[in-house]
VEXSEGU-664283 format. One record per residue (C-alpha): residue number from 1; residue in three letters; x, z, y. Coordinates in nm, 3 decimals, padded with zeros to 5 digits, m for minus. Layout:
BEGIN
<koldren><pos>NUM</pos><code>ALA</code><x>X</x><z>Z</z><y>Y</y></koldren>
...
This chain:
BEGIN
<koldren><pos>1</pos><code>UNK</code><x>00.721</x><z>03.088</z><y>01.977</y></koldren>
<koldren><pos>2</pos><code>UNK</code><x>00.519</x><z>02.852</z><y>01.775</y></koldren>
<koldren><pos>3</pos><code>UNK</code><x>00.725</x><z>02.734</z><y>01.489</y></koldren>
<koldren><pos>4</pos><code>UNK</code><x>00.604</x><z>02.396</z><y>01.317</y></koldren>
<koldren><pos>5</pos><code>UNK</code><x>00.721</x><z>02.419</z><y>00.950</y></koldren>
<koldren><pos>6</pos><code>UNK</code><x>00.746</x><z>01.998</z><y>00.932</y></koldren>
<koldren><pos>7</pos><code>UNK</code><x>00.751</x><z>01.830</z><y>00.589</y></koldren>
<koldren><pos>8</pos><code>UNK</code><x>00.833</x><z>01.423</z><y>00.632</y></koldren>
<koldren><pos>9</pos><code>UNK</code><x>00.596</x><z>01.200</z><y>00.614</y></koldren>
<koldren><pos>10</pos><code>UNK</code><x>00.344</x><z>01.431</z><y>00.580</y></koldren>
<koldren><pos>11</pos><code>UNK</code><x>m00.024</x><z>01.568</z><y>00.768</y></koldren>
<koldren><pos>12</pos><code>UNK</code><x>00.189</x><z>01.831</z><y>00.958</y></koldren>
<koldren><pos>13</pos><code>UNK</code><x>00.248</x><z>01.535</z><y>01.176</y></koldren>
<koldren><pos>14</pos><code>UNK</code><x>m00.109</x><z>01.575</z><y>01.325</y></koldren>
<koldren><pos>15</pos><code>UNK</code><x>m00.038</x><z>01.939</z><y>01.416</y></koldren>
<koldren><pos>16</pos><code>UNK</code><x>00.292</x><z>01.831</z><y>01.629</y></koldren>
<koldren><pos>17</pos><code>UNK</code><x>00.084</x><z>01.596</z><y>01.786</y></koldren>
<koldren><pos>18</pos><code>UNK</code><x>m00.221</x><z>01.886</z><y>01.901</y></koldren>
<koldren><pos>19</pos><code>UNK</code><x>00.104</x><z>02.100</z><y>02.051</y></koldren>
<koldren><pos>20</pos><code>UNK</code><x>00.151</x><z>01.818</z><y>02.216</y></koldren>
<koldren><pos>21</pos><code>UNK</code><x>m00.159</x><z>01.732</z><y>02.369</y></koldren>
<koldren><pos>22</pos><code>UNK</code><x>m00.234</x><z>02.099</z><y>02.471</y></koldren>
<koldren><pos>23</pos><code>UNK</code><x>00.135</x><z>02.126</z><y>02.609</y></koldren>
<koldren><pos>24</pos><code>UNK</code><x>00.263</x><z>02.419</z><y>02.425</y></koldren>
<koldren><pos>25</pos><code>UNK</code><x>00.635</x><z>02.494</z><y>02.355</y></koldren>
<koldren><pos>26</pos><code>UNK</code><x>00.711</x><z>02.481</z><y>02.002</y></koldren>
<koldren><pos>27</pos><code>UNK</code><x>01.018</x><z>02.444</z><y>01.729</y></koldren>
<koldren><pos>28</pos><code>UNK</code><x>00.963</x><z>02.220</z><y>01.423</y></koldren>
<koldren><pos>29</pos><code>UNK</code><x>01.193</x><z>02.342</z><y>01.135</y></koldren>
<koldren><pos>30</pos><code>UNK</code><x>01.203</x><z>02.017</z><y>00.932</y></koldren>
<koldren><pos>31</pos><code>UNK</code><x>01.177</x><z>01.985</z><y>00.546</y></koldren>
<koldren><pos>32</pos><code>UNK</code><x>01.270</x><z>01.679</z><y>00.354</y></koldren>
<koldren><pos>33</pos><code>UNK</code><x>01.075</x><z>01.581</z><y>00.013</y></koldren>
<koldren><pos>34</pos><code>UNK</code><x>01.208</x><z>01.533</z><y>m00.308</y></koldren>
<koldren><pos>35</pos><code>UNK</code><x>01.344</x><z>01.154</z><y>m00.308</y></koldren>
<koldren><pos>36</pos><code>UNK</code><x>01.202</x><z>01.144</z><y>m00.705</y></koldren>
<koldren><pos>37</pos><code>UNK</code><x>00.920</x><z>01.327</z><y>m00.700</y></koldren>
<koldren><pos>38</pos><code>UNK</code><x>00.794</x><z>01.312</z><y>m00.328</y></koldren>
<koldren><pos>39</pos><code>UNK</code><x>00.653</x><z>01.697</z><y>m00.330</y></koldren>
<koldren><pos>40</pos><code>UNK</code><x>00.827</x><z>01.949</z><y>m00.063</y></koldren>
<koldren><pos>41</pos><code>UNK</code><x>01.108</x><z>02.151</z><y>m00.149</y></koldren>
<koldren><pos>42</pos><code>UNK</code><x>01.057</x><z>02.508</z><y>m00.245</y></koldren>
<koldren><pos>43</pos><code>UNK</code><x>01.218</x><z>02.659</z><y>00.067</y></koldren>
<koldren><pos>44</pos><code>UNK</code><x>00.830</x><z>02.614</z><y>00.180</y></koldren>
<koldren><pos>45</pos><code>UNK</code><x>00.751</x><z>02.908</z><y>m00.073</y></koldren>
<koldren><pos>46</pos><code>UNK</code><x>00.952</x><z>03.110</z><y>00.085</y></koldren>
<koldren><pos>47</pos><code>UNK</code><x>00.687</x><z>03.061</z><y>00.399</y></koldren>
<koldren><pos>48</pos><code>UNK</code><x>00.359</x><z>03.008</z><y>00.195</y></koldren>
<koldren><pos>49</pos><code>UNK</code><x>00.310</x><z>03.060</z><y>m00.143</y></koldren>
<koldren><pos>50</pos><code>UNK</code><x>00.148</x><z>02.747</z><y>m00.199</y></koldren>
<koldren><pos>51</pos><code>UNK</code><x>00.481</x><z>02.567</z><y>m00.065</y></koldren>
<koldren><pos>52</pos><code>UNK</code><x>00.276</x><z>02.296</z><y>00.119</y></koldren>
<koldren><pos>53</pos><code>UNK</code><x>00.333</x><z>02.174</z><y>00.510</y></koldren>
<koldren><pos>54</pos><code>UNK</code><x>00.157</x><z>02.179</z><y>00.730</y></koldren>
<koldren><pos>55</pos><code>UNK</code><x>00.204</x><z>02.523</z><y>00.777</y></koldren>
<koldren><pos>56</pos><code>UNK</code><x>00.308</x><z>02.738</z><y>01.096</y></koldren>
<koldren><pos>57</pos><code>UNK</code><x>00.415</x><z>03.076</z><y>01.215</y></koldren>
<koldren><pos>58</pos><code>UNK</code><x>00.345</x><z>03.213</z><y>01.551</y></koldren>
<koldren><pos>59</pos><code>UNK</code><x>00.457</x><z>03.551</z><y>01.635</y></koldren>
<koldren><pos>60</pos><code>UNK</code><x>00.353</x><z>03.804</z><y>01.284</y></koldren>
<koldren><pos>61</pos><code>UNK</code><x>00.088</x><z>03.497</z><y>01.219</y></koldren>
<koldren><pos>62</pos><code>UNK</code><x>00.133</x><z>03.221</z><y>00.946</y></koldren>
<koldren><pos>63</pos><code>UNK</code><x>m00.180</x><z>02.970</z><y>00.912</y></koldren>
<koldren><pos>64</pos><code>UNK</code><x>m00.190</x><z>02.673</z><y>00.657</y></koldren>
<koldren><pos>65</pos><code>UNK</code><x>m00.420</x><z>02.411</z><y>00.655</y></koldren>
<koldren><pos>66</pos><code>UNK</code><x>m00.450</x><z>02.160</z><y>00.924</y></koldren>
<koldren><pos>67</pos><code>UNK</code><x>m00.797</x><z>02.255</z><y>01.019</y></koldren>
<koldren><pos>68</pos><code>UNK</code><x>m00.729</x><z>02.631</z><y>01.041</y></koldren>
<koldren><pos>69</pos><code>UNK</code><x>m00.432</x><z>02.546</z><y>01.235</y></koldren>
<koldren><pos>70</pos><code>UNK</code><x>m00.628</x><z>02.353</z><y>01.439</y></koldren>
<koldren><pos>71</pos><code>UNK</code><x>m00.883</x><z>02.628</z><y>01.495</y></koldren>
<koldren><pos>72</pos><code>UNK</code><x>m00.619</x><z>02.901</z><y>01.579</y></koldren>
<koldren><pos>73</pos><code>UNK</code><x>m00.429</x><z>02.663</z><y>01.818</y></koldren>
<koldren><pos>74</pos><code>UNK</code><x>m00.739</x><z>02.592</z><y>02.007</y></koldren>
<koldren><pos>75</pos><code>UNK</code><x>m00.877</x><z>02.947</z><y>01.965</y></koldren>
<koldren><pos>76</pos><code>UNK</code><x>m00.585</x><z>03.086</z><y>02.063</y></koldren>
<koldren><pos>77</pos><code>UNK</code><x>m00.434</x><z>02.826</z><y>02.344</y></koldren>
<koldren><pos>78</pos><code>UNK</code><x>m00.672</x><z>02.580</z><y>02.382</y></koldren>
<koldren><pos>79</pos><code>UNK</code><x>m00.906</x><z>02.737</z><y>02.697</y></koldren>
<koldren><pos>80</pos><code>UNK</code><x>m01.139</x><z>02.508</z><y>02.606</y></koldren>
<koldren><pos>81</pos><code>UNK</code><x>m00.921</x><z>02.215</z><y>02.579</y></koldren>
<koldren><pos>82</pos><code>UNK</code><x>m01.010</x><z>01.907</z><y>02.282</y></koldren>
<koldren><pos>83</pos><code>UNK</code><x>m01.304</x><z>02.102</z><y>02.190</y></koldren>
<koldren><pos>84</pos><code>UNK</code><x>m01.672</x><z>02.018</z><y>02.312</y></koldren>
<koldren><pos>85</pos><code>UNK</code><x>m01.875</x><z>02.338</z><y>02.443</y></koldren>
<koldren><pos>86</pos><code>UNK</code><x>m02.054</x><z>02.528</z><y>02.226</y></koldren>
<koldren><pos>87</pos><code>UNK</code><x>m02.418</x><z>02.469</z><y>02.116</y></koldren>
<koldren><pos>88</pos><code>UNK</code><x>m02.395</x><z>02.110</z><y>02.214</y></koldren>
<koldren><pos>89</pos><code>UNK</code><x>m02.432</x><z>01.787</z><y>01.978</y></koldren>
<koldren><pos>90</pos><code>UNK</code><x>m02.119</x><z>01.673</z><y>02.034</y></koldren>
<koldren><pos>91</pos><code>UNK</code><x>m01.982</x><z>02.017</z><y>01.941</y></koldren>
<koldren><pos>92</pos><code>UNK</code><x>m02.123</x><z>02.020</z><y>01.599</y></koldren>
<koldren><pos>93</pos><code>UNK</code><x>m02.020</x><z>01.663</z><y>01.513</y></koldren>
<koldren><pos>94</pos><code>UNK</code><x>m01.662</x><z>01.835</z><y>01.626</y></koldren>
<koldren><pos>95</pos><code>UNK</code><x>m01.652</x><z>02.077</z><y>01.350</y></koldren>
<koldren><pos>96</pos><code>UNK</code><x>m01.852</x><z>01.814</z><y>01.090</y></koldren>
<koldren><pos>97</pos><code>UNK</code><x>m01.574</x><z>01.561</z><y>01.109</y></koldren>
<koldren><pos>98</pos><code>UNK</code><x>m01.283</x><z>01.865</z><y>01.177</y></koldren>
<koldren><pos>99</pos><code>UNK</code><x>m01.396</x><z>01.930</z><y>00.748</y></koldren>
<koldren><pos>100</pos><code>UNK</code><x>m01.469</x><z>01.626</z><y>00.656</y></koldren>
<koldren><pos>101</pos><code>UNK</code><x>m01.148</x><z>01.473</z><y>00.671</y></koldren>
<koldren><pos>102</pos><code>UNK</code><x>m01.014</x><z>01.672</z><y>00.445</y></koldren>
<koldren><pos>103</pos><code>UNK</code><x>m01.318</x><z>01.779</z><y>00.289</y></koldren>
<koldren><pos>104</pos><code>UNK</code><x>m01.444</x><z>01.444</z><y>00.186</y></koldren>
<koldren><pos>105</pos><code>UNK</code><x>m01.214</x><z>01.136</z><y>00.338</y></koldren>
<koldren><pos>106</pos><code>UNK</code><x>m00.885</x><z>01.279</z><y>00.186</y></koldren>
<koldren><pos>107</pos><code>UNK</code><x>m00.999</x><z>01.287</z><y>m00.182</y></koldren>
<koldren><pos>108</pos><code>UNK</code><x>m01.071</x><z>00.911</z><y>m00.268</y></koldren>
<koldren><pos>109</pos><code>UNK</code><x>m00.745</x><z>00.795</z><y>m00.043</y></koldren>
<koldren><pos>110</pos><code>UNK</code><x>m00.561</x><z>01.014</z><y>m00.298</y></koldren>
<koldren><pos>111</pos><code>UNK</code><x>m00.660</x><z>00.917</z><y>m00.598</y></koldren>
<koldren><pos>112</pos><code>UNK</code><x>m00.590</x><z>00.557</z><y>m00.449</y></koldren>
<koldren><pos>113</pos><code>UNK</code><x>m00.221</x><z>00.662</z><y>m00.433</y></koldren>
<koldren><pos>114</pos><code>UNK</code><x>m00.214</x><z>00.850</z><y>m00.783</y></koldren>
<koldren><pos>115</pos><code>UNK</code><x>m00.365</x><z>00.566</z><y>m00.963</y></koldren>
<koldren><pos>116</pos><code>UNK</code><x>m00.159</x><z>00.286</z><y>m00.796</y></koldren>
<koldren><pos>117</pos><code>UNK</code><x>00.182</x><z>00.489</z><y>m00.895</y></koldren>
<koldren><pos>118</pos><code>UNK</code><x>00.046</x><z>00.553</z><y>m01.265</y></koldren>
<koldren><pos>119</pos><code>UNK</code><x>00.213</x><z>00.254</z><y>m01.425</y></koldren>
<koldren><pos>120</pos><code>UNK</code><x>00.537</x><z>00.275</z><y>m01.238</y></koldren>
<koldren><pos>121</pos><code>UNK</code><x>00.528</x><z>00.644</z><y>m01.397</y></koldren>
<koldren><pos>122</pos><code>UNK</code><x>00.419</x><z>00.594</z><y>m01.745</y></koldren>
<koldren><pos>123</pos><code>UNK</code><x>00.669</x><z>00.516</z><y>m02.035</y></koldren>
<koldren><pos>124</pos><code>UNK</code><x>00.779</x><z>00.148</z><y>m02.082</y></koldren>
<koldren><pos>125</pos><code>UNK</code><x>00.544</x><z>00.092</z><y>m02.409</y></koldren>
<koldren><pos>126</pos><code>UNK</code><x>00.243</x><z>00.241</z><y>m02.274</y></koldren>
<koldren><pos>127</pos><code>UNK</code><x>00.295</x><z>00.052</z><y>m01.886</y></koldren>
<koldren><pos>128</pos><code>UNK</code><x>00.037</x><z>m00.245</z><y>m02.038</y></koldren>
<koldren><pos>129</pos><code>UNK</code><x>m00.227</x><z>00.021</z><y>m02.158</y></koldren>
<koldren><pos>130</pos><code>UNK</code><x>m00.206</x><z>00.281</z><y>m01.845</y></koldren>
<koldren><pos>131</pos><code>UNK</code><x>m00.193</x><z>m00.036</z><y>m01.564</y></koldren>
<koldren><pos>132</pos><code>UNK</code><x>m00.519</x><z>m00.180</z><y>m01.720</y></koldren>
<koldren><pos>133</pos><code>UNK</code><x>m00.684</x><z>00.181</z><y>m01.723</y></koldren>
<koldren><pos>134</pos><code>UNK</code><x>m00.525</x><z>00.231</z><y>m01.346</y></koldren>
<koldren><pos>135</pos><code>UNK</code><x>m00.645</x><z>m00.105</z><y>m01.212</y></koldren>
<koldren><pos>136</pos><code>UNK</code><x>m00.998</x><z>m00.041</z><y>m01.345</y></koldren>
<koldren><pos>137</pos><code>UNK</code><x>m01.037</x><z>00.336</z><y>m01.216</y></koldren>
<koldren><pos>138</pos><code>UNK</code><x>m00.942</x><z>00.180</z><y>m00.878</y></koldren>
<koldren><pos>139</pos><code>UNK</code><x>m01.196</x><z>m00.145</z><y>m00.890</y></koldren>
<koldren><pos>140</pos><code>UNK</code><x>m01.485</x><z>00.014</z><y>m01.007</y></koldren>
<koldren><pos>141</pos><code>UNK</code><x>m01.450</x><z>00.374</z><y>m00.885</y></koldren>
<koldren><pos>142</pos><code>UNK</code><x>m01.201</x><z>00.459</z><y>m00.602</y></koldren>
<koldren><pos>143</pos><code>UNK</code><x>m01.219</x><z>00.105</z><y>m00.421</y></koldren>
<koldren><pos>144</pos><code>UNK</code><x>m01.595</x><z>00.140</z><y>m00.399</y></koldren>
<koldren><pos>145</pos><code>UNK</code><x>m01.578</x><z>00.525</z><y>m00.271</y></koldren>
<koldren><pos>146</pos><code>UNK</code><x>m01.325</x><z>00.426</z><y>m00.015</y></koldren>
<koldren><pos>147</pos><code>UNK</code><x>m01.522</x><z>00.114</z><y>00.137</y></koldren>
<koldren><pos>148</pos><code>UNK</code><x>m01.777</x><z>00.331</z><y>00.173</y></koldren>
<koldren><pos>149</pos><code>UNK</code><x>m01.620</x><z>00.591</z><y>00.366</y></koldren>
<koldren><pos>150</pos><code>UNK</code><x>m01.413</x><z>00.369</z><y>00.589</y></koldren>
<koldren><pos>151</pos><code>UNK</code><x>m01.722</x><z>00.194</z><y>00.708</y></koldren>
<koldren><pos>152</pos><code>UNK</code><x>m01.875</x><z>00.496</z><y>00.699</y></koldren>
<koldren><pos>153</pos><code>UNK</code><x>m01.586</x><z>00.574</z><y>00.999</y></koldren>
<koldren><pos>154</pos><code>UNK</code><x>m01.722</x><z>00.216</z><y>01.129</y></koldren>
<koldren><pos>155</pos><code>UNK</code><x>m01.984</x><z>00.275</z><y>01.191</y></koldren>
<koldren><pos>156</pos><code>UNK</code><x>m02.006</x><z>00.610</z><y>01.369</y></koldren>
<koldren><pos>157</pos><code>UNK</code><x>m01.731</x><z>00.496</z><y>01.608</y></koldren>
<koldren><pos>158</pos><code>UNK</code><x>m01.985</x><z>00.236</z><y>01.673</y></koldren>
<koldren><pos>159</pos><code>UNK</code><x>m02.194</x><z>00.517</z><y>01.857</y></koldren>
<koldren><pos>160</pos><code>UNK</code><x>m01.896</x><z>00.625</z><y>02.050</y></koldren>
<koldren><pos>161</pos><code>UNK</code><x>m01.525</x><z>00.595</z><y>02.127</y></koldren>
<koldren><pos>162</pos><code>UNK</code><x>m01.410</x><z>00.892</z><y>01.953</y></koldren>
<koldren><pos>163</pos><code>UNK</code><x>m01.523</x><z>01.088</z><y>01.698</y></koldren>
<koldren><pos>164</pos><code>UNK</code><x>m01.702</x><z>01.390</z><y>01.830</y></koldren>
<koldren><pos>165</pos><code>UNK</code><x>m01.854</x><z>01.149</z><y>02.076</y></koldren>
<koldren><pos>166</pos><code>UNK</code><x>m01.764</x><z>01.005</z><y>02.392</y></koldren>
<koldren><pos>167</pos><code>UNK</code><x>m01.439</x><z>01.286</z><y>02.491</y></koldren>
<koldren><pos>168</pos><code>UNK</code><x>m01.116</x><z>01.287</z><y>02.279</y></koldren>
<koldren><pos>169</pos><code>UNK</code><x>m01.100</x><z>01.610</z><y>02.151</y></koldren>
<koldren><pos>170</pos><code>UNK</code><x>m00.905</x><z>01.777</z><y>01.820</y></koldren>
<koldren><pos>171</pos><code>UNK</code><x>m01.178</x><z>01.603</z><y>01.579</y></koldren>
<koldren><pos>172</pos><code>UNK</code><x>m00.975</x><z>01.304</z><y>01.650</y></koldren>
<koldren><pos>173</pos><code>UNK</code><x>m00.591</x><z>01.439</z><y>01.601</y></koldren>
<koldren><pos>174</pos><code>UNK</code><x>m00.787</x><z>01.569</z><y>01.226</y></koldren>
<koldren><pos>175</pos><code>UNK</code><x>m00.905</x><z>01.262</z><y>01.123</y></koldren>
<koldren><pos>176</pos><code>UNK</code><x>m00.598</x><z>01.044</z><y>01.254</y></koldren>
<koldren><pos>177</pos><code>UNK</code><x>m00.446</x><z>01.077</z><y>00.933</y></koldren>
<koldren><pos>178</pos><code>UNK</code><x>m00.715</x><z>00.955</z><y>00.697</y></koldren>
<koldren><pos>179</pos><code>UNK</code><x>m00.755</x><z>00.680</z><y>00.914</y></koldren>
<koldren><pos>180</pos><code>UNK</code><x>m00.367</x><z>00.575</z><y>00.959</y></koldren>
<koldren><pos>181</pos><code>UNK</code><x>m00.375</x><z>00.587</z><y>00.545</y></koldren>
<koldren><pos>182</pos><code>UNK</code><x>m00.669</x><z>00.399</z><y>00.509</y></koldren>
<koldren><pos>183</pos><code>UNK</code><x>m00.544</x><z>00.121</z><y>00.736</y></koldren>
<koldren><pos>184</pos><code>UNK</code><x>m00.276</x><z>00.094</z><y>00.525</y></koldren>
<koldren><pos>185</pos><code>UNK</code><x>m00.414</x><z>00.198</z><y>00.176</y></koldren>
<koldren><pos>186</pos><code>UNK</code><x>m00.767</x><z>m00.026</z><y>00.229</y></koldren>
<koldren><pos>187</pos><code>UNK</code><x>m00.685</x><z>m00.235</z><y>00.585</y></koldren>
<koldren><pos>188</pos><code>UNK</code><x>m00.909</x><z>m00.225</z><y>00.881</y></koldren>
<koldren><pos>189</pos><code>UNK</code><x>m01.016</x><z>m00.628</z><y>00.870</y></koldren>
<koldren><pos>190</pos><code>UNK</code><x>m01.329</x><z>m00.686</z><y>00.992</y></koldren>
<koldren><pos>191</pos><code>UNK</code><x>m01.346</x><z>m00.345</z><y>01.130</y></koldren>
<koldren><pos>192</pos><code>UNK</code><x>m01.318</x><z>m00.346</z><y>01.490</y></koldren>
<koldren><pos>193</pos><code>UNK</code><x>m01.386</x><z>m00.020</z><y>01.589</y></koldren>
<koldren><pos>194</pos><code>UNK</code><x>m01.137</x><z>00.163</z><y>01.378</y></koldren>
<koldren><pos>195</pos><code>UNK</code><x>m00.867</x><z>m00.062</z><y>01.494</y></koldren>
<koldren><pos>196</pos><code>UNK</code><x>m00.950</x><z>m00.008</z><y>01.805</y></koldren>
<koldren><pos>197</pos><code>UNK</code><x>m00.957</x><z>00.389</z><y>01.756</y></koldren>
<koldren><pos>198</pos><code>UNK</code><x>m00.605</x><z>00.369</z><y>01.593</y></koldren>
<koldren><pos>199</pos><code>UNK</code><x>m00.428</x><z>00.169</z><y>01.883</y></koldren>
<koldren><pos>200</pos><code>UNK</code><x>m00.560</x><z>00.431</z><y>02.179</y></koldren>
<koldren><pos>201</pos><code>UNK</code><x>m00.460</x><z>00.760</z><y>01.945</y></koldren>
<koldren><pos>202</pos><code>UNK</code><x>m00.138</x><z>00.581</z><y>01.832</y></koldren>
<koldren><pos>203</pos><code>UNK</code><x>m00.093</x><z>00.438</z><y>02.217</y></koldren>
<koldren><pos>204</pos><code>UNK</code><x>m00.113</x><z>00.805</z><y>02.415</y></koldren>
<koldren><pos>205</pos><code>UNK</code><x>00.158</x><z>01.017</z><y>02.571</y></koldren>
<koldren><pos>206</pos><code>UNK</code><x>00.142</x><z>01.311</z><y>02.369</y></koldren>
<koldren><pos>207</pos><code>UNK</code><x>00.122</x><z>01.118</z><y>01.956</y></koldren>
<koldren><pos>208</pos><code>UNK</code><x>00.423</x><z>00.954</z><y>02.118</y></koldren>
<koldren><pos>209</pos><code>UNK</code><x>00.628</x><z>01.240</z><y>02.224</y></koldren>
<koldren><pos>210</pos><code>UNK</code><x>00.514</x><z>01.392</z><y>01.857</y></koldren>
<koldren><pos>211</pos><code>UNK</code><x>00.687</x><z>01.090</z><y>01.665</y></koldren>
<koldren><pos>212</pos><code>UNK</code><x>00.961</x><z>01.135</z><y>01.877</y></koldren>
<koldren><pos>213</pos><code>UNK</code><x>00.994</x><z>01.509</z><y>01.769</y></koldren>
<koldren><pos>214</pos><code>UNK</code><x>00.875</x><z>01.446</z><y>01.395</y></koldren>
<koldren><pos>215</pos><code>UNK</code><x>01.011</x><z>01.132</z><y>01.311</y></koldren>
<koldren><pos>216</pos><code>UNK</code><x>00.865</x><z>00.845</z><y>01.189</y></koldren>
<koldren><pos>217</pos><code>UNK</code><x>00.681</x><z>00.833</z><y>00.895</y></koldren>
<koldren><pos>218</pos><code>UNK</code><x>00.535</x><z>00.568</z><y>00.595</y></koldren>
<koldren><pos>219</pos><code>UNK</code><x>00.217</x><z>00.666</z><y>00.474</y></koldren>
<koldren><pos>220</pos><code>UNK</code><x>00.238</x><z>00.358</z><y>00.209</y></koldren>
């Protein structure tokens, strides 16, 4: 049996959703965050040593990462389900945007949230000095990088519906969550196609069924 080692409000969310869609039985064995702190508790150790979700075990296997556990599930499962067929275009913009979104789209939507939580952090004397150096990492670094990207996403979803091209496949369950932060994190206005691509993932069967089993979760 698959077991889903589910932090809240986390990425592991994508990886209930993929069960999902390829119809496998699973168990999610839920984990709650620190309330102060917002990092996972360090029962997840005891499964990797890096204590970070998403993270599974099936059978004598444990994979972490959402893009290896993507890999295995569809290597292992899939039959060649959510995947394009080998040696085609569409299959190598599959594994291009399967990295990138964590590779590339993850890192600036990060430092967004680091640097916006810096002056609620710092010490009550120095909350002046560490907002001013926050707000202008964000308006002349981060804010730049992440318009960018997202019309970066814009613009390729111009060429097609989804990401690998015109199937849904697992490229799109990967780079769900950058997108679902960025519409929150940077907002989606005058971006039609990404709003677009968020209401069909967010509107089928299977991400339903995985909110039902997850939870739902803020990614503000």
């Amino acid at each position: 049996m698959i077991v889903v080692h589910h932090l809240n409000n986390s990425r592991s969310q994508r990886v209930l959703w993929l069960l999902e869609e390829l119809g496998l039985p699973y168990e999610v064995k839920r984990y709650q965050r620190n309330a102060k702190t917002m990092l996972a508790p360090p029962e997840l150790k005891a499964i990797h040593p890096l204590g970070k979700s998403p993270v599974i075990t099936d059978g004598g296997q444990t994979v972490a990462e959402t893009g290896a556990i993507i890999e295995y599930l569809l290597e292992t499962y899939g039959q060649g389900r959510l995947i394009p067929a080998a040696g085609t275009p569409e299959r190598l913009r599959f594994t291009y945007w399967l990295h990138y979104a964590e590779g590339s789209a993850m890192s600036p939507l990060l430092l967004k949230l680091v640097f916006a939580n810096l002056p609620k952090r710092a010490p009550f004397l120095l909350k002046g000095l560490v907002g001013s150096v926050a707000a202008k990492a964000q308006s002349s670094f981060i804010d730049p990088q992440l318009k960018t990207h997202v019309d970066y996403w814009e613009a390729e979803l111009g060429k097609a519906d989804w990401f690998a091209g015109s199937e849904f496949s697992a490229a799109d369950v990967q780079m769900s969550f950058p997108v679902e932060v960025a519409a929150v994190r940077v907002g989606f206005k005058g971006r039609p196609k990404l709003q677009a691509f968020l209401e069909r993932i967010q509107a089928r069967p299977a991400y339903q069924r995985a909110l039902e089993r997850g939870g739902l979760y803020k990614l503000g």
